[in-house]
C-alpha positions in Angstrom: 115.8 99.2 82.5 113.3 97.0 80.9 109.5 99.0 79.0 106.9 96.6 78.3 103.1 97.3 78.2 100.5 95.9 80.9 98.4 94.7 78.5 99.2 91.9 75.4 96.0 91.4 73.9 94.5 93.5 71.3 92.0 96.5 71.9 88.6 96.1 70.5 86.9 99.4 71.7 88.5 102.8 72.5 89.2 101.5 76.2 90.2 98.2 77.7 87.5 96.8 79.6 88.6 95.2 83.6 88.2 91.8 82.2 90.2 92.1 79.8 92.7 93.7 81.7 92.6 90.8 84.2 92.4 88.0 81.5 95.2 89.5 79.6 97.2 90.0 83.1 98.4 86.6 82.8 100.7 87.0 79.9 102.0 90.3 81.5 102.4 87.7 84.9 104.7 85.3 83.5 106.9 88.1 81.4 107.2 89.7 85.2 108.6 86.0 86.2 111.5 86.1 83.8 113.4 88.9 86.0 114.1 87.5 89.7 115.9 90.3 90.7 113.7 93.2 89.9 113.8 96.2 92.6 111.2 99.1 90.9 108.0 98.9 88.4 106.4 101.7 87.6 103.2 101.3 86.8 102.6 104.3 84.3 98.4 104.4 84.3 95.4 102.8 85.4 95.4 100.0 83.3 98.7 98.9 84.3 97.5 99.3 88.0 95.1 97.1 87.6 96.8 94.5 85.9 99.3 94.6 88.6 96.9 94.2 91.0 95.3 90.8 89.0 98.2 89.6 89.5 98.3 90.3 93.2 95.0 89.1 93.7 95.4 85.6 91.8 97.9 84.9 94.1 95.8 85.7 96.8 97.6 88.4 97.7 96.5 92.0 98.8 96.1 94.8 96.6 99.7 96.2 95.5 97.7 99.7 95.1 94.9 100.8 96.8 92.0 102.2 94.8 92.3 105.8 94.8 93.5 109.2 92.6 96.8 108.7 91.1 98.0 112.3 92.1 97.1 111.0 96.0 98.5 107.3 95.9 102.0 108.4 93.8 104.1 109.6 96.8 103.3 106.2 98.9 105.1 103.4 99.3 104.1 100.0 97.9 106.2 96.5 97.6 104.9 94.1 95.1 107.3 90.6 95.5 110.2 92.4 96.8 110.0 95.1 94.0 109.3 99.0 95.1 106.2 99.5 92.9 105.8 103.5 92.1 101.9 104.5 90.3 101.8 107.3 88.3 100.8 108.8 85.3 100.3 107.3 81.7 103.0 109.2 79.5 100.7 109.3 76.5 97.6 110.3 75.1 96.3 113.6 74.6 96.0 114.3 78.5 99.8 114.7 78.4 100.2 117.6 76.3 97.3 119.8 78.2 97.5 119.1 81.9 101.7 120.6 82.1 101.3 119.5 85.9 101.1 115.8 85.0 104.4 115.6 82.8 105.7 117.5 86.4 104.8 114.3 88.5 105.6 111.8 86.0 109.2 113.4 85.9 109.3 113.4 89.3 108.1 110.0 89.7 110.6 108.8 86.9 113.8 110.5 88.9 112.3 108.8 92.4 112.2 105.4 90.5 115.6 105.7 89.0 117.0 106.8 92.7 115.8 103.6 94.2 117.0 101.8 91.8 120.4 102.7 91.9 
């Protein structure tokens, strides 16, 4: 198991802005290339999603997740470069600690990561 964040460049404002997400999606692109044999990212929040999908879209490949509520794209099935790729929730902030039923689905979509890839 490897952690690593999506995003590598410093925050200058409360949120990261889509450029910057996609600008600083190149570092985050060629830490992914140093493990060939990867089989599950999760991609824990929207920023990561999107970074993800810079990636993806660089390449001129499609969209590894569709745009779309977390809670309604979790429990589908996406492939980025022969990975499983599993969306869900962000397991910080202050969001975490008052909605009980997102620590349920990130649990759940921790276990269903670990099954595949065992």
């Amino acid at each position: 198991m490897y952690l690593t964040s999506a995003v590598k460049c410093g925050k200058t404002a409360y949120g990261i802005q889509t450029d910057t997400i996609v600008a600083c999606s190149r570092l985050l692109e060629q830490e992914l290339a140093l493990f060939k044999h990867v089989k599950v990212l999760m991609l824990m929040g929207d920023v990561a999603i999107k970074a993800v999908n810079a990636i993806a879209r660089r390449a001129g490949e499609a969209r590894v997740i569709p745009a779309g509520a977390t809670y309604k794209l979790r429990n589908g099935t996406y492939q980025f470069r022969g990975a499983r790729v599993f969306p869900s929730y962000l397991q910080a902030g202050p969001s975490f600690f008052i909605e009980k039923v997102k620590r349920r689905m990130i649990a759940e979509d921790i276990a269903a990561a670990l099954a595949c890839a065992a």
